[in-house]
C-alpha positions, 0 to 999 in steps of 0.5 A, a space after each residue: 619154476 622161478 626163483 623169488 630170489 637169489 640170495 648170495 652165498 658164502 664163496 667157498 675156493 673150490 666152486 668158483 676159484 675165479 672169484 679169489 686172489 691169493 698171495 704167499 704165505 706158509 702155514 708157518 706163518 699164518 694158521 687161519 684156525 688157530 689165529 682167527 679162532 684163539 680168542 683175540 677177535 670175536 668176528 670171524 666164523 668157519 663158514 666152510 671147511 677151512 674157510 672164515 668169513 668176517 668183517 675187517 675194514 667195513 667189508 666182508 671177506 671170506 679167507 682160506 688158505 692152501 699150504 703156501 698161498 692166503 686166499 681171499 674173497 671180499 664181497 661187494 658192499 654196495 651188491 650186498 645191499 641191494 641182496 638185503 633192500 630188494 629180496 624179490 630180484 629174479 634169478 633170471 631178471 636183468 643184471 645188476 649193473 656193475 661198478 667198473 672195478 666188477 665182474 660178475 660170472 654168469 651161470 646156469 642157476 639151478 632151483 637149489 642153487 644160489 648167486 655168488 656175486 664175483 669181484 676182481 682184486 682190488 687194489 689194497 685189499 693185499 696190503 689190508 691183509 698185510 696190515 691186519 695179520 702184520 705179515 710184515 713180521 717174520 714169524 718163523 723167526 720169532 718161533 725160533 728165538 722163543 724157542 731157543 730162550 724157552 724149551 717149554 715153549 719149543 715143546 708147545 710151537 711143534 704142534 702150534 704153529 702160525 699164530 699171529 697177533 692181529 692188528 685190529 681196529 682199536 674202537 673194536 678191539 677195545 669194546 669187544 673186551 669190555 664185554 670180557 669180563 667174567 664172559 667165556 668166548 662164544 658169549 663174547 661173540 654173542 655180544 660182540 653180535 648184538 652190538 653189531 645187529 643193535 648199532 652198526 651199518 648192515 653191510 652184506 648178507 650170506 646166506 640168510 646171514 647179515 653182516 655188520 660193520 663195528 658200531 662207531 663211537 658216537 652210536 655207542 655213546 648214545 644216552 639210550 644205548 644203556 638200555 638198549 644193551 641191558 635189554 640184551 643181556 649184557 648187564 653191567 657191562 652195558 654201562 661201561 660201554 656207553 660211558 667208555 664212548 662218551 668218555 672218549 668223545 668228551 674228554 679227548 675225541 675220536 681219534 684218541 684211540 688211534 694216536 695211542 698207537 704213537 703213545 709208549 706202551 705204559 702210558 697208552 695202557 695207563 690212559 686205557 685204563 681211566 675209561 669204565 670197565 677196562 683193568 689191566 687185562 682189557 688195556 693190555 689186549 687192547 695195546 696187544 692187538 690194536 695198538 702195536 705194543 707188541 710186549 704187552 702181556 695180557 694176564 688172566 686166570 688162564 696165564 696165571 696157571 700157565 705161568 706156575 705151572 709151566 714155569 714154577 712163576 713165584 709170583 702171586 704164590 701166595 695170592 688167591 686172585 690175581 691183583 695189579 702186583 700180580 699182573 704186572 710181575 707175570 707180565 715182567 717175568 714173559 717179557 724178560 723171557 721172550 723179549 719185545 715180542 713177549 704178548 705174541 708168545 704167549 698169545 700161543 701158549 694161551 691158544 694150546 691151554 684152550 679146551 678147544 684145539 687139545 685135540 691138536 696135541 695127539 695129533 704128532 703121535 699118531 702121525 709118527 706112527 703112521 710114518 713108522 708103518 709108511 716106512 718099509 713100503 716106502 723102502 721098497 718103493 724107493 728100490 723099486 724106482 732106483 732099479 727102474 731109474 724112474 727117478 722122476 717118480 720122487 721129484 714131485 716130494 722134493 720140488 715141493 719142498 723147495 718151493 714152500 721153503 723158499 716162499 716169499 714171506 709177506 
């Protein structure tokens, strides 16, 4: 029986290792979970266990990790429209033809089974990681000053580990917080989704799932695009969307929001905030995680609790909503803290306050107690291999230890 079609799937590391690259990077330094899933982007989904698929620069990848390597797939655009354009191209028909730059693995493709389109690395897709993750930054040592300057926060990076700002695309960035506004997370990805579907350039299909890149500027600034998004349930944020676009296109051009980066902090979330539908709160994520302004210091109803809480903060005691004065005053008290790197600290006491991962929080525990009941029977082992001198039995333990230890940091 022959197939209609092979729809290309979502890689997974362990069917196919061929098809990924890797480069260094402990756990310690990057937690895909954590990072990917706390909140800061809305593009990324768990297409596996422990492997996230998203858009980043106009292409899809799948990424995963193992505990000293970053792993990555990045799909074929130009494959992946062809998947999309030409649904009845046979399994067993002729090959696509191929870029230079491709490979593709040929296998033996079973009814149930689906095409996996296999590419080699290519060059800059390691320093597009680098720059995206910013895993130039040593977060190992960041953890270590927060923690000395902070014990509550020691007490939180024990079992939070990894969390890194990302260095998004600023048009996205920005306009996926527009749609934050009184939103919680997975209706901000819905949104963000929509956005996407409605106004940006399909750019692979996995698995029954299309992929899209960010809309640019001049389509959302698009009289009609008001509507359109109303009709999809984004209300009044629909508006601020399209007027932010057209304001930014009329009144300073496109790229105004990549120069921010070149801008002090002050000024470029002061410009931030002359656009429709961006507070403190939306200018500040923006210059956090698009715009290089690493002290900033987003503050919602989530901070503000953690900030009385945790620290017994004075500011806004008295306050039954969280003003301007408010804001900013939490946002002072962070940064005299934690010094210039304040917005990634609290980056992660916000990702431990989500309902989400509470359930990392039992995991020491229990894992103390397994180490206690492993305790003797490793006691007797060890005798054991010293009274045998087996003691090449031990050494896999310790040279792993090293070698995540002394692992480059990219």
């Amino acid at each position: 029986m022959s197939i209609i079609a092979t729809m290309a799937k979502h890689a997974r590391l362990s069917v196919g290792g061929a098809a990924w690259a890797s480069m260094a990077c402990t756990r310690s330094q990057l937690r895909l979970d954590l990072t990917l899933g706390c909140g800061q982007t809305f593009r990324w989904r768990e297409t596996g266990d422990g492997h996230w698929t998203g858009v980043m620069g106009g292409r899809v990848w799948t990424l995963t990790q193992t505990d000293d390597r970053l792993w990555y797939h990045v799909y074929n655009n130009k494959d992946a429209h062809k998947e999309v354009d030409n649904r009845k191209r046979k399994a067993d028909g002729p090959a696509q033809q191929l870029n230079k730059s491709e490979k593709r693995w040929k296998v033996n493709i079973k009814e149930e089974e689906i095409d996996v389109p296999v590419t080699v690395k290519k060059e800059g897709e390691e320093e597009m990681l680098v720059d995206y993750f910013q895993l130039d930054v040593n977060l190992e040592e960041l953890y270590r000053e927060w923690g000395l300057a902070d014990p509550h926060f020691k007490h939180i990076s024990n079992i939070f580990t990894g969390i890194r700002m990302l260095r998004q695309n600023p048009t996205e960035c920005l306009f996926s917080f527009i749609c934050t506004s009184n939103n919680h997370i997975s209706r901000i990805q819905g949104m963000v989704d929509n956005l996407c579907r409605s106004l940006g350039k399909p750019l692979c299909e996995l698995d029954g799932t299309t992929y899209y890149d960010f809309p640019s500027l001049s389509a959302i600034a698009d009289d009609k695009v008001e509507a359109l998004l109303r009709d999809l349930g984004f209300g009044y944020r629909a508006r601020f969307l399209q007027q932010s676009a057209k304001q930014i296109l009329e009144q300073h051009g496109p790229d105004w929001l990549q120069g921010l980066r070149r801008t002090p902090y002050l000024q470029a979330r002061n410009s931030l905030r002359s656009l429709p539908g961006v507070g403190l709160k939306v200018a500040d994520c923006a210059c956090l995680m698009s715009l290089d302004k690493a002290d900033a210091v987003p503050v919602d109803t989530h901070i503000w609790q953690i900030a009385k809480r945790d620290y017994k903060c004075a500011a806004g005691s008295t306050q039954k909503t969280l003003t301007d004065k408010v804001n900013r005053d939490i946002g002072d008290f962070f940064r005299q803290l934690w010094g210039p790197y304040a917005g990634w600290a609290q980056s992660v006491l916000f990702c431990a306050d989500l309902k989400k991962f509470q359930k990392l929080k039992e995991m020491p525990s229990i894992k103390l107690e397994d180490d206690k009941k492993a305790s003797l029977p490793l006691k007797k082992a060890k005798l054991k291999i010293k009274n045998e001198k087996l003691d090449q039995i031990e050494k896999p333990t310790s040279v792993c230890h090293k070698k995540a230890k002394l692992a480059p940091q990219d």
